[in-house]
NURO-728222 format. One line per field, with one value per residue: residue number from 1; residue in one letter; x, y, z of N, C-alpha, C in turn. Coordinates in pm, whole numbers, padded with zeros to 5 digits. Layout:
BEGIN
mardren: [NUM	...];
base: [a	...];
n.px: [X	...];
n.py: [Y	...];
n.pz: [Z	...];
ca.px: [X	...];
ca.py: [Y	...];
ca.pz: [Z	...];
c.px: [X	...];
c.py: [Y	...];
c.pz: [Z	...];
This chain:
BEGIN
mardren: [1	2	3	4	5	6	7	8	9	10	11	12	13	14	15	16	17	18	19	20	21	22	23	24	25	26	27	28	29	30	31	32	33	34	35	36	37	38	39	40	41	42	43	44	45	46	47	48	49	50	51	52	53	54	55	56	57	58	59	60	61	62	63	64	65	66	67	68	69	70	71	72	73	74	75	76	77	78	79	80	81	82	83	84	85	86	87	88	89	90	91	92	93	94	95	96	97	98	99	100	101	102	103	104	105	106	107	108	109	110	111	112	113	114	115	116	117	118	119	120	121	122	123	124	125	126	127	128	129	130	131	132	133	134	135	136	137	138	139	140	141	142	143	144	145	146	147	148	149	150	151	152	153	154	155	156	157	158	159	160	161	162	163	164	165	166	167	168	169	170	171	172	173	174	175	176	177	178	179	180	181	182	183	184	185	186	187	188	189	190	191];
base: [x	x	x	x	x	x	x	x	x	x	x	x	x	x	x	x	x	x	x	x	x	x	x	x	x	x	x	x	x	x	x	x	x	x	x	x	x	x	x	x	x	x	x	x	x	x	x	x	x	x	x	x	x	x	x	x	x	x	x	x	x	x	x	x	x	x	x	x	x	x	x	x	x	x	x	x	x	x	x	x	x	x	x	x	x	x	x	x	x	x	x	x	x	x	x	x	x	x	x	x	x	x	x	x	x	x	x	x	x	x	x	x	x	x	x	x	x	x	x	x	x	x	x	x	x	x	x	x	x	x	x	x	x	x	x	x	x	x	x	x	x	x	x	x	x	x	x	x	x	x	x	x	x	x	x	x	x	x	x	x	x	x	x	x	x	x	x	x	x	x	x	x	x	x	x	x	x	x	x	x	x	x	x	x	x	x	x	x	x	x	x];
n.px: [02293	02417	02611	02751	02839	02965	03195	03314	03380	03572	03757	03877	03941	04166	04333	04437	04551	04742	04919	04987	05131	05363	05463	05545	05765	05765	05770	05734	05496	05327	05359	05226	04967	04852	04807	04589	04362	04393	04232	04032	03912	03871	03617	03442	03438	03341	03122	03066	02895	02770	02980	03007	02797	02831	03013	02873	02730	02890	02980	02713	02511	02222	02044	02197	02238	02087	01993	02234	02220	01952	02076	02127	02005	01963	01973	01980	02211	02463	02733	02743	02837	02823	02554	02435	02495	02370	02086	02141	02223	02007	01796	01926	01901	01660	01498	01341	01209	01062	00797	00840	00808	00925	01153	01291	01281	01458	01681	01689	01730	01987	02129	02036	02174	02429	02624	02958	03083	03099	03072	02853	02669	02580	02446	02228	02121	02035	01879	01697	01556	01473	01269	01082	01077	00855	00668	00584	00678	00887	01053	01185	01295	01461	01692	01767	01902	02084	02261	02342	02493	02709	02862	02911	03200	03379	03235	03114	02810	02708	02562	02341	02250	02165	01987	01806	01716	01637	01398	01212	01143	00961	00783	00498	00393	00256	00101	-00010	-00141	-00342	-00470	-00561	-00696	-00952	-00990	-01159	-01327	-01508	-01550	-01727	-01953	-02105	-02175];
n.py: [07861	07710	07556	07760	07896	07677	07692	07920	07871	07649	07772	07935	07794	07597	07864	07921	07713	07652	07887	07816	07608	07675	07874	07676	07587	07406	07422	07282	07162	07402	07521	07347	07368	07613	07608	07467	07576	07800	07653	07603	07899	07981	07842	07950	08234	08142	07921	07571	07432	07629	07622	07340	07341	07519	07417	07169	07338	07387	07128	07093	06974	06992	06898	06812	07005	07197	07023	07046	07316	07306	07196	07397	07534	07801	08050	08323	08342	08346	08477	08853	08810	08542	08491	08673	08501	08222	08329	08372	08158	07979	08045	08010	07720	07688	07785	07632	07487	07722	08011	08263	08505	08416	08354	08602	08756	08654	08627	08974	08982	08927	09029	09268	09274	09201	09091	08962	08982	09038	08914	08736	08928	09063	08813	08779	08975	08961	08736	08852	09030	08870	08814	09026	09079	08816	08912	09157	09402	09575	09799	09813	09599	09665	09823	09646	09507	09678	09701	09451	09392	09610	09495	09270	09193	09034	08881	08704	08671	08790	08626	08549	08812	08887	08707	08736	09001	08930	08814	09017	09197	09077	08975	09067	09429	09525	09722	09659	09420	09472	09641	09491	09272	09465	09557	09288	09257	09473	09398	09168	09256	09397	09209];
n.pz: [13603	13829	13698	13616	13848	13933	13781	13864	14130	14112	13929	14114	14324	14131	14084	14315	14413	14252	14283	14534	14463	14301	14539	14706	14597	14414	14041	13796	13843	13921	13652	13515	13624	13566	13292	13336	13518	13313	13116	13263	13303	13067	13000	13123	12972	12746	12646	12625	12507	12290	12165	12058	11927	11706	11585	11508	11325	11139	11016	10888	11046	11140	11349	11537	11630	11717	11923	12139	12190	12312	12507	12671	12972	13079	12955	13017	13201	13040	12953	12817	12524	12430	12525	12301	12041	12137	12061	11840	11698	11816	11601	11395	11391	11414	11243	10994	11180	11406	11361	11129	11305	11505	11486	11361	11596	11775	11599	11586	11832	11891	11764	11887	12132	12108	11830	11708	11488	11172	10978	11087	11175	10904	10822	10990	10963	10654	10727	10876	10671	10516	10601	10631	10417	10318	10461	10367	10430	10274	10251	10447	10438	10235	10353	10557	10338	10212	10471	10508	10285	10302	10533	10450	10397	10278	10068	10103	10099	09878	09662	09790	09857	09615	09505	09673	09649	09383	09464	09601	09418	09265	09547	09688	09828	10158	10114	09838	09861	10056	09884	09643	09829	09929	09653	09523	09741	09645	09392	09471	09587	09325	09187];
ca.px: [02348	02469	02716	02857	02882	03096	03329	03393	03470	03694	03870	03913	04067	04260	04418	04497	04627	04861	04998	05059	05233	05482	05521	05621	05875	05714	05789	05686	05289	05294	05331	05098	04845	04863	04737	04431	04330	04339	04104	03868	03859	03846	03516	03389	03345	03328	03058	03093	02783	02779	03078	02980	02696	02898	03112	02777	02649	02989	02935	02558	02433	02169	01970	02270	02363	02011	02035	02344	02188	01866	02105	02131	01853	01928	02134	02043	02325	02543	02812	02702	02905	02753	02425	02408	02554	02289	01997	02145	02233	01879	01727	02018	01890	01534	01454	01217	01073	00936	00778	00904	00796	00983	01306	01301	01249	01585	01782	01707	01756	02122	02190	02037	02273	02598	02739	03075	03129	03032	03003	02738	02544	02528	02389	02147	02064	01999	01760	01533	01528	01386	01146	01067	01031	00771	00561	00535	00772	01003	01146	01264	01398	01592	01720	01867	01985	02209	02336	02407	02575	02833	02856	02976	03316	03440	03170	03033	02670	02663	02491	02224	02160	02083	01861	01654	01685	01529	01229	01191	01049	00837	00709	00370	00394	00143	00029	-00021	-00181	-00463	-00532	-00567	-00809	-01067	-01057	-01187	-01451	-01564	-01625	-01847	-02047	-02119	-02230];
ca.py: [07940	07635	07587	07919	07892	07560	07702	07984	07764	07552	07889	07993	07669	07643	07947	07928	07577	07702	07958	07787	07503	07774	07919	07568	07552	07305	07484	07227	07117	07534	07566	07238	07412	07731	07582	07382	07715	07816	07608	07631	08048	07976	07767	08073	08323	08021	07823	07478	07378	07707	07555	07235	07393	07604	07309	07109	07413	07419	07045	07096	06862	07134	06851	06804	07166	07210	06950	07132	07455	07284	07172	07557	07537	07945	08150	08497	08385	08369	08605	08876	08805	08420	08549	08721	08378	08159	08321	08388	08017	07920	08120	07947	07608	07655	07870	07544	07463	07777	08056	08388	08607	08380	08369	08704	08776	08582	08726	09115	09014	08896	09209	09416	09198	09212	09017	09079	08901	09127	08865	08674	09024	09067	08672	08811	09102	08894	08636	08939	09081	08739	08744	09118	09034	08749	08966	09225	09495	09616	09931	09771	09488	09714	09874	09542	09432	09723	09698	09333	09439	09706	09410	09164	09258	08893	08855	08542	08615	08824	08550	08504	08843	08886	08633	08830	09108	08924	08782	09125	09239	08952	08996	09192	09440	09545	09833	09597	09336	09548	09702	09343	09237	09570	09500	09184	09286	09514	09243	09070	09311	09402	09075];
ca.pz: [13712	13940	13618	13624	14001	14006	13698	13920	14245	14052	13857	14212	14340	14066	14108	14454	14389	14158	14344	14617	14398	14348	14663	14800	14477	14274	13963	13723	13878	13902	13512	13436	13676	13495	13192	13353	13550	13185	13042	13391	13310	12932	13024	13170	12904	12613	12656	12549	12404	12166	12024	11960	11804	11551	11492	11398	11184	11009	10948	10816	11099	11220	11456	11690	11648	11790	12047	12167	12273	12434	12666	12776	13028	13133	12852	13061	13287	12990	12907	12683	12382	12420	12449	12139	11961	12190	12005	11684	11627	11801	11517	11263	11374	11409	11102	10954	11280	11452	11255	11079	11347	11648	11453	11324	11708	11782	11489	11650	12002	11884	11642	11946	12262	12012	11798	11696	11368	11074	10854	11189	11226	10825	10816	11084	10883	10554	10717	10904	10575	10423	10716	10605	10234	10359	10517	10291	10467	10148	10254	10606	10356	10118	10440	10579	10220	10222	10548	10503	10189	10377	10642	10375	10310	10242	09973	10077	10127	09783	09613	09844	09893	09467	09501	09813	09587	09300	09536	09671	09270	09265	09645	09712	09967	10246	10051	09709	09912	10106	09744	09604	09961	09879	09475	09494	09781	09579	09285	09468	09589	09231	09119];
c.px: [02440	02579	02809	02946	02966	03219	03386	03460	03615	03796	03938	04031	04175	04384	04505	04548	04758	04928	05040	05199	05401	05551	05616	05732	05858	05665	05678	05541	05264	05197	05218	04944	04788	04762	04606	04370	04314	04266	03994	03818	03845	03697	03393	03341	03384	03238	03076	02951	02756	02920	03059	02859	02722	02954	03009	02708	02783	02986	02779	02491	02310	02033	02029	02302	02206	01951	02156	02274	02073	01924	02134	02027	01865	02012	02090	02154	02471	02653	02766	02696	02784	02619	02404	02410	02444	02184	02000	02177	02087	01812	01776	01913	01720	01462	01305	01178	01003	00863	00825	00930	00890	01120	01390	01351	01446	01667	01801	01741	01927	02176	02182	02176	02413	02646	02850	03135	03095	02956	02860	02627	02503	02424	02234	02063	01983	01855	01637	01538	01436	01258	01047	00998	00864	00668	00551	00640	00884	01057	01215	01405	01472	01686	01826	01943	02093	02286	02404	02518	02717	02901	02972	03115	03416	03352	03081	02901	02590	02547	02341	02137	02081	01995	01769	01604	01598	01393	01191	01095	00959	00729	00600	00408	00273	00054	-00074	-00158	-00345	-00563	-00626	-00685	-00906	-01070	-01157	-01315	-01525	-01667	-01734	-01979	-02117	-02212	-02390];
c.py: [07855	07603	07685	07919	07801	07604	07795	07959	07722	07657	07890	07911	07648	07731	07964	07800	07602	07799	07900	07672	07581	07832	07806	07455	07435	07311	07385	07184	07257	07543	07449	07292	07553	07678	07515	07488	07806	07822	07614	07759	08019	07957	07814	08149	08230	07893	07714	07386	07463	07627	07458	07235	07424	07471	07233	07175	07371	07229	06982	07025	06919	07056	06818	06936	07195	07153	07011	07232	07414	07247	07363	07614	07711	07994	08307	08466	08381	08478	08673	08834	08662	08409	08560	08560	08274	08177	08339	08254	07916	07937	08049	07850	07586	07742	07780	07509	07582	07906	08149	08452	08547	08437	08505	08781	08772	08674	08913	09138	09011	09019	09307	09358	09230	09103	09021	09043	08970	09026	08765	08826	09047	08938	08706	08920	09058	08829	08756	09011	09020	08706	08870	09099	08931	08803	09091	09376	09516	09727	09915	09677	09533	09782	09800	09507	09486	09721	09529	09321	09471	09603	09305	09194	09161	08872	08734	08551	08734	08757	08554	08661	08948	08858	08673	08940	09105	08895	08935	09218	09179	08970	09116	09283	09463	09601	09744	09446	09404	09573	09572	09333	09374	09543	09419	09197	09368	09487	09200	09114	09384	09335	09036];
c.pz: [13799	13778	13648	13766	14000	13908	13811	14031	14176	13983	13967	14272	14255	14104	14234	14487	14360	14227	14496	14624	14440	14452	14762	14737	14433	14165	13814	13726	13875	13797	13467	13484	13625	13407	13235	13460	13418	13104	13099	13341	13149	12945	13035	13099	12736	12692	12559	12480	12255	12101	12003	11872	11714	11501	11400	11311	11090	10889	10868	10876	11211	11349	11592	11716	11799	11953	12190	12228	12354	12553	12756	12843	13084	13091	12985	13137	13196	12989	12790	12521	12364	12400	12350	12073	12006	12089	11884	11634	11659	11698	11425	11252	11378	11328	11035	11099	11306	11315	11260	11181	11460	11580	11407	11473	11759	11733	11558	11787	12025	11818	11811	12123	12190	11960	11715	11617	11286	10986	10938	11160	11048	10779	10866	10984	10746	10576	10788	10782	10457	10451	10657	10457	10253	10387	10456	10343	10380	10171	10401	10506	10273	10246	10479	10488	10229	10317	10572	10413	10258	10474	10616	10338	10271	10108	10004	10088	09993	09674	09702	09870	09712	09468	09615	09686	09436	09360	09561	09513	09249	09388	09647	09843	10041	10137	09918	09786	09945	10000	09702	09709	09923	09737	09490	09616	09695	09448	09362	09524	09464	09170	09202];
């Protein structure tokens, strides 16, 4: 919050820097002040830790990516859009640490906040579908498959989501499971 608050001081200054540059015809510190009033309101709705996060997912280095967003000691004061991206890359980067149900958690809070990438919300859609498959939920998980599918319209997450779709034949669901847990009581009361 005390972030947000000093970008917007400094936008403010800025701006009223800059316009007064001009007014007292000093055309050239104007236009240089333009651009660094620029980057102050850029600052604003682009957080700079989400991007050096993406940058360290894009380089596969997913312990600084994670490092990176702990420094975001209070995303609600984010900007929506950032939001969304906050918990959908917490979820990216902490997939092997916390468990199914946190990240799954994550993944729907970003689908349900917005995020505005098709091929980010089909990604999103894929891994609660993996989380889904896991836990025995198969008609939620053919649900997501296809909408990750429709989502995909670059192709790139075709491969990965075959291979859901072969686990998903292999996976037990609730129903198959329960069955399985009463069989086998039944055995031993028998014996």
């Amino acid at each position: 919050m005390i972030g947000l608050i000093i970008k917007l001081v400094l936008s403010l200054a800025s701006f009223v820097s800059t316009f007064m540059l001009f007014a007292n015809g000093y055309w050239g510190w104007g236009i240089v002040m333009i651009l660094i009033t620029a980057i102050i309101v850029l600052t604003i709705f682009r957080n700079e830790w989400i991007i050096l996060a993406f940058n360290q997912l894009r380089l596969q280095n997913v312990e600084k990516a994670a490092k990176y967003l702990n420094r975001i000691k209070q995303p609600q004061y984010l900007v929506k859009g950032q939001r969304a991206y906050y918990y959908y890359l917490k979820a990216l980067t902490g997939r092997d640490s916390m468990k199914m149900q946190e990240s799954e958690k994550l993944f729907r809070k970003a689908l349900n906040i917005g995020l505005k990438q098709d091929h980010d919300k089909a990604m999103a859609k894929l891994n609660i579908a993996a989380v889904c498959i896991g836990t025995g939920r198969r008609r939620e998980a053919e649900t997501l498959l296809s909408e990750a599918k429709k989502l995909d319209k670059k192709g790139m997450l075709t491969e990965h989501i075959k291979n859901l779709k072969k686990n998903m034949g292999r996976a037990t669901s609730r129903n198959q499971m329960r069955m399985a847990q009463m069989s086998k009581g039944k055995r031993g009361k028998m014996k």
